[in-house]
N, C-alpha and C positions, 0 to 999 in steps of 0.2 A: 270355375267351380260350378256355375249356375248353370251352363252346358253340359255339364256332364251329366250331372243331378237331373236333370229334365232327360238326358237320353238313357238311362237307367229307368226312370219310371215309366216313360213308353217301353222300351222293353218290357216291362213286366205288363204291362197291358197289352202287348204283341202276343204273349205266350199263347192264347186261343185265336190268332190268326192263323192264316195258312202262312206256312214257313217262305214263300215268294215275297206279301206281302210285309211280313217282319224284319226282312230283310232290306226291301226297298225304306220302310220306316226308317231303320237302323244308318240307312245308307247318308238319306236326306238331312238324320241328327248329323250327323257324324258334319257332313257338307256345312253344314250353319255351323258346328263350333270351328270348324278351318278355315270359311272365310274369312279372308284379308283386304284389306284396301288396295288397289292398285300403284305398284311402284312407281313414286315419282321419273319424270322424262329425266332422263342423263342430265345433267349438267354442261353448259359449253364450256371449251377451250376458249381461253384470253390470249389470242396471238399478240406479239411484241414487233414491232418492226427494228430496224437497226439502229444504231443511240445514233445521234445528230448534233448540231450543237443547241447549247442552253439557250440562248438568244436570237434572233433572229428571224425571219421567218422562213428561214429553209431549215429551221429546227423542229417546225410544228408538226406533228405526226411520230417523231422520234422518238424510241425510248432505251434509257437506259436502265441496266441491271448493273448496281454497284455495293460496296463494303464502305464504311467508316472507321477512320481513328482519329487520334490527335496526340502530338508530338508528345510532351508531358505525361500522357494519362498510357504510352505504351514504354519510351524511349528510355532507357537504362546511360549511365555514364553525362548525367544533367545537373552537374551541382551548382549551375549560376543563373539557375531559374527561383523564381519565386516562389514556387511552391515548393522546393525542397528545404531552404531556411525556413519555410512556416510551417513545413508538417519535420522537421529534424527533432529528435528529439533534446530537450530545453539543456539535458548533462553533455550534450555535443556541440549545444553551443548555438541551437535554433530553437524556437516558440513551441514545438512542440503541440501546435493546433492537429484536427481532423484526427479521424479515427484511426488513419497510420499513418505510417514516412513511407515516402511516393518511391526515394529507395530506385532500388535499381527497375522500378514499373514490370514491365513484362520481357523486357532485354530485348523492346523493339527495335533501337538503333543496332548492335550488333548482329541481330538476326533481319534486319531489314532487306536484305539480298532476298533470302532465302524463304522470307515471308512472301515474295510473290506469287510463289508456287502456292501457296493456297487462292490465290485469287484465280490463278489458272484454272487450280483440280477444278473450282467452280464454274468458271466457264465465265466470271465476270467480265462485263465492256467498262470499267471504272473501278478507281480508287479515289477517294477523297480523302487528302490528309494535311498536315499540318507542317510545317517547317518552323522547326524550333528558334525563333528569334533569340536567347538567351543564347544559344549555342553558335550561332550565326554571327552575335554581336557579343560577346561576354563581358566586354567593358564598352562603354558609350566611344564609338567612331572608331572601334580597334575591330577589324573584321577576321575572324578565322577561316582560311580559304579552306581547311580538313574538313571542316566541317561542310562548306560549301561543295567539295568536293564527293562526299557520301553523298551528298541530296543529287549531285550528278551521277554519281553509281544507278542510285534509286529508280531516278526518270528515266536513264538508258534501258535500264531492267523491264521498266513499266513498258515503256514503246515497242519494245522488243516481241515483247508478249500481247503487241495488240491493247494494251489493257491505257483508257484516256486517265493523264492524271489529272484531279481536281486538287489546288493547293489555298489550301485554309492559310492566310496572313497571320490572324487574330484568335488563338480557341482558349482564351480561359487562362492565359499564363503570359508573362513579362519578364525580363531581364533585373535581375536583383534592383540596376538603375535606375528600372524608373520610379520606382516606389517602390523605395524596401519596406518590408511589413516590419521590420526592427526598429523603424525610427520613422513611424507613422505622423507624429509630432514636426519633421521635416525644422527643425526651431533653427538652424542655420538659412533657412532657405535653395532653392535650388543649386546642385553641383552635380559632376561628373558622376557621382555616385550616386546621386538620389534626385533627381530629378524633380520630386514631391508628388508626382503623378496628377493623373485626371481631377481636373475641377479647381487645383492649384494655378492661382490668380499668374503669378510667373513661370510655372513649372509646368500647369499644361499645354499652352502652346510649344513650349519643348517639345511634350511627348507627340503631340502632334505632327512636328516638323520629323522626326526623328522615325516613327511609324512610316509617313510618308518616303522616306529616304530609305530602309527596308524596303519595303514595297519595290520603288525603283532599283535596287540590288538585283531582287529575285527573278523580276520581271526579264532585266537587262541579260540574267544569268541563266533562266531556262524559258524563256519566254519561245525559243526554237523547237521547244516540245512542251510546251503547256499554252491552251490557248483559256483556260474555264480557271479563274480568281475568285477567290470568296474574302472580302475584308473581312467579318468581322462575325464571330460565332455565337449567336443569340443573344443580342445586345442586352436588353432590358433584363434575362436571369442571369447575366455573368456580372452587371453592375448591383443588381438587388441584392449580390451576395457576396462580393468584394467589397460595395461601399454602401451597401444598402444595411444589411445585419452585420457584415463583417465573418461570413465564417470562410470567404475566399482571402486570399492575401490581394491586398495589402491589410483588409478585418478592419477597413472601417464602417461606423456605422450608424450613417444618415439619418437612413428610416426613424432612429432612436430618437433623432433629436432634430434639426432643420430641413423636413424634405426637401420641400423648394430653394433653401438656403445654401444647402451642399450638395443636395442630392441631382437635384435640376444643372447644376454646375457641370457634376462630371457626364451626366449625358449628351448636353452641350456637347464638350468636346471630344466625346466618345465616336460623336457621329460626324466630328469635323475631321477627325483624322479618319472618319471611312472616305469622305470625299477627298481628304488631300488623299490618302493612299488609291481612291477609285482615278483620278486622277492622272497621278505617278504610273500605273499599272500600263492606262492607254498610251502613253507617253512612251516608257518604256519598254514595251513589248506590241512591235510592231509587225509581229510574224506569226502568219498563218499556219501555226502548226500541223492541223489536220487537213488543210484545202477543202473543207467545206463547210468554212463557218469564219467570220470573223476574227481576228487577232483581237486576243485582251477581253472576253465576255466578263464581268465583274458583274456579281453579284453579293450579297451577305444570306445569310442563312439566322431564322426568325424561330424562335421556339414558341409555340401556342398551345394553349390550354382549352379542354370542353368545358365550356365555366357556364355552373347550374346556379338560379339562384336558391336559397338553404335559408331555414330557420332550425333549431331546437334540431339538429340532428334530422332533417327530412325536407324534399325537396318540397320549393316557396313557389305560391304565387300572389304574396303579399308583394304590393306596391315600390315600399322600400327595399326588399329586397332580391327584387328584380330589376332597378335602378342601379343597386351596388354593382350584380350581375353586369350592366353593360359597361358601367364603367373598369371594372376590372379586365372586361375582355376591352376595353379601348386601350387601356396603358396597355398590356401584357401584347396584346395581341395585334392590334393596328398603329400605334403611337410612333412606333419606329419607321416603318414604311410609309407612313401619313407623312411625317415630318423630310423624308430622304426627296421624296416625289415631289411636296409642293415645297419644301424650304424651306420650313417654316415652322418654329417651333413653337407647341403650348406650353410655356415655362411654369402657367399656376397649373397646368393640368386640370383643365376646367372643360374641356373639349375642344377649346376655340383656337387655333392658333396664333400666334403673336409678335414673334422677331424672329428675323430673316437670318437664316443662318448660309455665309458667303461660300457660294461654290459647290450647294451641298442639292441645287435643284435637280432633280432626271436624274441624280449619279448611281444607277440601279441599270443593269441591264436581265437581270433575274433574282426571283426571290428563290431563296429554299424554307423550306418549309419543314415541321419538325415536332414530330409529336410523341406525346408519351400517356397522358393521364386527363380521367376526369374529376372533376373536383368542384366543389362548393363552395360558395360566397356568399356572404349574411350583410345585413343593410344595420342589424340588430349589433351595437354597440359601438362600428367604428373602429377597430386598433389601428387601423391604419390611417395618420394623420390627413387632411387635405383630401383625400378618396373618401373617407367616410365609408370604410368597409374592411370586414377581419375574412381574409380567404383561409380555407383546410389545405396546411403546406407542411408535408414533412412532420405530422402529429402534431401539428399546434391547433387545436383545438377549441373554440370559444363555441362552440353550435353550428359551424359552417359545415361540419363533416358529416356527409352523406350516405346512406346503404349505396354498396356498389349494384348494378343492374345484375347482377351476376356474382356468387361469392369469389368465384373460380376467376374474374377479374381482377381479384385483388395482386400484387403485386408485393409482396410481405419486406422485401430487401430492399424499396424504397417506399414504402408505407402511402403508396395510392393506388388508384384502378387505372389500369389499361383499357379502355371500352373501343374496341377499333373504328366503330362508327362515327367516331368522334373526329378521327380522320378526312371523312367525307367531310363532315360538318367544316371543317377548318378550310381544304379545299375549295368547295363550293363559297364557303363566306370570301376567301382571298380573290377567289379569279372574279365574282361582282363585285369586290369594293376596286378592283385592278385591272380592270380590263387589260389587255392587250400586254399587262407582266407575263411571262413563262415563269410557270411554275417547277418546280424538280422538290421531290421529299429529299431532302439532304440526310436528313433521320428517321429512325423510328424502329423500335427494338421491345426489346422485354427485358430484366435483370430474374433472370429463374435458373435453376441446375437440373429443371426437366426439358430433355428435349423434344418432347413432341409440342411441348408449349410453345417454345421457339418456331416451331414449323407451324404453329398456327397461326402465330403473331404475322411472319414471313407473307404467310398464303393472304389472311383476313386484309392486312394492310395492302396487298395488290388487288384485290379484291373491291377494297374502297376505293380504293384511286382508280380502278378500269370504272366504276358507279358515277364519278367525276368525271373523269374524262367522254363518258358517254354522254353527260350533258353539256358536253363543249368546253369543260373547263381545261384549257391547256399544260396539261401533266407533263414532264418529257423524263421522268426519271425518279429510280428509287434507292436509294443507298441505306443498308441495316447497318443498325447502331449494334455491335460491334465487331469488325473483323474477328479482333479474338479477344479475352476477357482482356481488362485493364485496370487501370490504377481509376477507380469512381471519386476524386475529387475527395472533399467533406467525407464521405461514407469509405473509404477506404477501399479494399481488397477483396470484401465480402459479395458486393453484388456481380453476379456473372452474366456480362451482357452478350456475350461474344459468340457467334456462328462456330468459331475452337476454341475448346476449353483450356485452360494453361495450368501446366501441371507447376505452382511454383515453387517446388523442388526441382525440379529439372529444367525447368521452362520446355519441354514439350507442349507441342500443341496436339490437339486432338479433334476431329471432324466433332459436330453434332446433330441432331437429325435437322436443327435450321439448316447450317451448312447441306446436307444432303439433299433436301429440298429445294433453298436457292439456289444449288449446282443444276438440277435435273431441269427447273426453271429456266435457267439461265442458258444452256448448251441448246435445250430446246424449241427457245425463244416461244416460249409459249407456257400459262400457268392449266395445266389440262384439268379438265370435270375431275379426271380421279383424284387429280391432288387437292381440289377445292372439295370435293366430296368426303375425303377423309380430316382436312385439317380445316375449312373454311367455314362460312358461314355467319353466325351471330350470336350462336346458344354458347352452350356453356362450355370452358377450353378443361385441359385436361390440369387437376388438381396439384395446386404447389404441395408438397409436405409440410412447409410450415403450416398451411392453412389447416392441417387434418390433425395438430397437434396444439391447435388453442388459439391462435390467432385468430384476435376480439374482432380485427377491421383494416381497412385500408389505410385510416388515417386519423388514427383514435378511436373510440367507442361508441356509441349512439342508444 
């Protein structure tokens, strides 16, 4: 407006010029309100070289482009898992917890043939997924060979197609045995049917021995096409919400009442059966599926958090609670790996480690890595007993919850921010507290119903991880959370995490522009300027609808 206005008044001051020189006036305004800054230089291409294996060091340089599921949260036809007597509803004769019945999930076991073809249209080199133990074993030492016989469909399907499979032991679910959530109380003590689960004085060495002997099945049974094992699916948020709050089955709930008394118990043996299972795995699976990598890479896969420290609703650099800050990132985020590497666990959870837990030294040959949100931590109160600190989880809210960097971060279908930088951050923190671990993102997604946000998520997250790897930190892979939508645990059916969306009236699937993206990524082995140019970067992503119709925050109100 100020440009214009200023060449409108020279004009009228040109009028007794000669008409050559009013013109050139005329010419020069005109030039000044047009000039522009100079176009930023293109953007590079992030070439990808060909995936390799996870461990070792003829790994390092390799990378993978992969999808995620997990048995339970897609597989339809599962009534002797755990979580379908805890989310059944209570007139059928189950507890009727979480925001639905997991139900027939997304009909990924019967469509599992056919689900490959989407990993193809993509162009993916991996699948990581889950083999439903519940289904595998449905009564303790009774093995279903049907079942064992789909997961050899599965893998022939997979190899066929070029596509390496990654098979999760561990993700989030158990067989009714070992801890039914119906009879948490376990008041007979351990049997064929209830085992008593993790942390129980005679029932968790069961579950233990019994994990391990799984393991040795699977291994024994596709160990000829599967060389990459993952125990155990982000240890410390599958415990803090099974026995920690209780809102996973079996819903007990520690945290409430003795952390270090039961809480410390079942970690214990959470991470002995990763070693009897890491174990078992080398033991039984003593074949080089790929030829160029190892037989049996075992690793677990660690979910981590950007943890700020927070006061009153606003990021802290008060003392205490920048202290809550590290120790929250010590349990959540190092506590697991710390204890697997040196053997040795902090049972007061003080920093220091303290009893030697047998067999459980080195049993890591790669971590994954796995991220979702950022999030605050307050020094200011305490809820959380022995830590002395209340973190922003899921809208629990005491002052720890933080403005997102970004509104368009928020993540409204699980009530925190996405901030992809925070990926580096994790990255970088892992590969110097670990030198010489291989790292792979096992995770890392979005839950939105817009797809260009997906395709940002996609882009941003490769994006951070080439920023890592450029400083030497050893990446070799990235797998999006989630093939296609699924059954979300606690939150139900609502959040849509999935590269295809599933229509569940039909169970079609459907592309989405993530899917389009990490296909054109993936066939092309390479993430080009244009797709970083249109989806990448750090500013602001493209707007949920809920955010545009009243959504207060990410994670409560401030």
């Amino acid at each position: 407006m100020h440009a214009r206005g200023t060449r409108a008044h020279d004009a009228r001051r040109a009028r007794g010029l000669p008409a050559l020189a009013a013109l050139a006036l005329a010419a020069a305004a005109c030039s000044s309100e047009e000039a522009v800054a100079p176009a930023p230089p293109p953007l590079p291409d992030i070439a990808y070289a060909g995936p390799g294996p996870l461990a070792g060091a003829s790994g390092a340089g390799g990378f993978r482009l992969g999808a995620a599921s997990a048995a339970t949260q897609i597989e339809d036809r599962n009534p002797t898992t755990d979580w379908y007597v805890f989310t059944l509803p209570r007139a059928e004769g189950g507890l009727g917890r979480g925001a639905d019945f997991v139900g027939d999930a997304s009909r990924g076991f019967s469509k599992a043939i056919e689900d490959v073809a989407l990993l193809q249209e993509m162009g993916l080199d991996s699948y990581r997924f889950s083999v439903e133990w519940a289904r595998v074993e449905p009564q303790r030492d009774v093995i279903d060979e049907e079942a064992l016989a789909h997961y050899d469909r599965l893998l022939d399907a997979l190899v066929a197609a070029g596509i390496r499979p990654v098979i999760t032991l561990h993700h989030f679910s158990n067989p009714v045995w070992v801890d039914d959530p119906r009879r948490t109380d376990c008041a007979g003590g351990p049997g064929d049917d209830n085992l008593c689960g993790l942390g129980h004085p005679e029932g968790g060495p069961l579950v233990i021995e019994e994990m391990a002997e799984h393991a040795a099945l699977l291994a024994a049974r596709f160990g000829d096409r599967v060389d990459d094992w993952g125990t155990l699916n982000e240890p410390f948020n599958y415990l803090l919400a099974a026995y920690g709050v209780g809102v996973f089955p079996p819903g007990k709930a520690a945290l409430l009442g003795d952390l270090l008394g039961e809480f410390v118990p079942v970690l214990r043996d959470y991470l002995l059966a990763h070693a009897a299972a890491y174990r078992a795995l080398k033991e039984a699976d003593a074949v080089d599926a790929d030829r160029d990598g190892g037989a049996a890479d075992v690793g677990l896969s660690l979910s981590v958090g950007e943890w700020v420290p927070a006061r009153s609703h606003r990021v802290s650099d008060d003392p205490e609670d920048v202290a809550a800050r590290d120790r929250m990132a010590y349990v959540y985020n190092h506590l697991v790996v710390d204890t697997v590497l040196s053997g040795r666990l902090d049972v007061d959870l003080d920093g220091a480690p303290d009893v030697e837990l047998p067999g459980l030294r080195g049993a890591l040959d790669w971590l994954g890595v796995q991220y979702y949100f950022r999030a605050g931590v307050t020094g200011d109160g305490g809820l959380v007993p022995v830590l002395n600190l209340t973190p922003c989880v899921n809208g629990l809210d005491f002052g720890a919850c933080v403005p997102p960097v970004d509104e368009t971060f928020c993540v409204p279908a699980m009530r925190y921010e996405h901030h992809a930088p925070g990926l580096y951050g994790a990255l970088a923190d892992l590969g110097a507290r670990y030198p010489g671990l291989p790292l792979v993102v096992t995770e890392s997604g979005i839950a939105t119903r817009v797809g260009e946000r997906r395709a940002e998520v996609v882009v941003r997250a490769l994006e951070q991880i080439e920023r890592a790897r450029g400083e030497g930190v050893d990446v070799r892979g990235y797998y999006h959370w989630s093939l296609y939508d699924n059954f979300e645990w606690a939150e139900g059916f609502a959040p849509r995490f999935g590269l295809y969306t599933v229509d569940y009236g039909t169970y079609e699937r459907t592309a989405t522009k993530g899917a389009e993206v990490l296909g054109e990524i993936a066939r092309g082995r390479a993430l080009t300027g244009a797709l970083r140019a249109a989806y990448g970067g750090e500013g602001a992503m493209t707007p949920e609808p809920e955010a545009a119709e009243g959504f207060e925050g990410c994670s409560g109100t401030w």
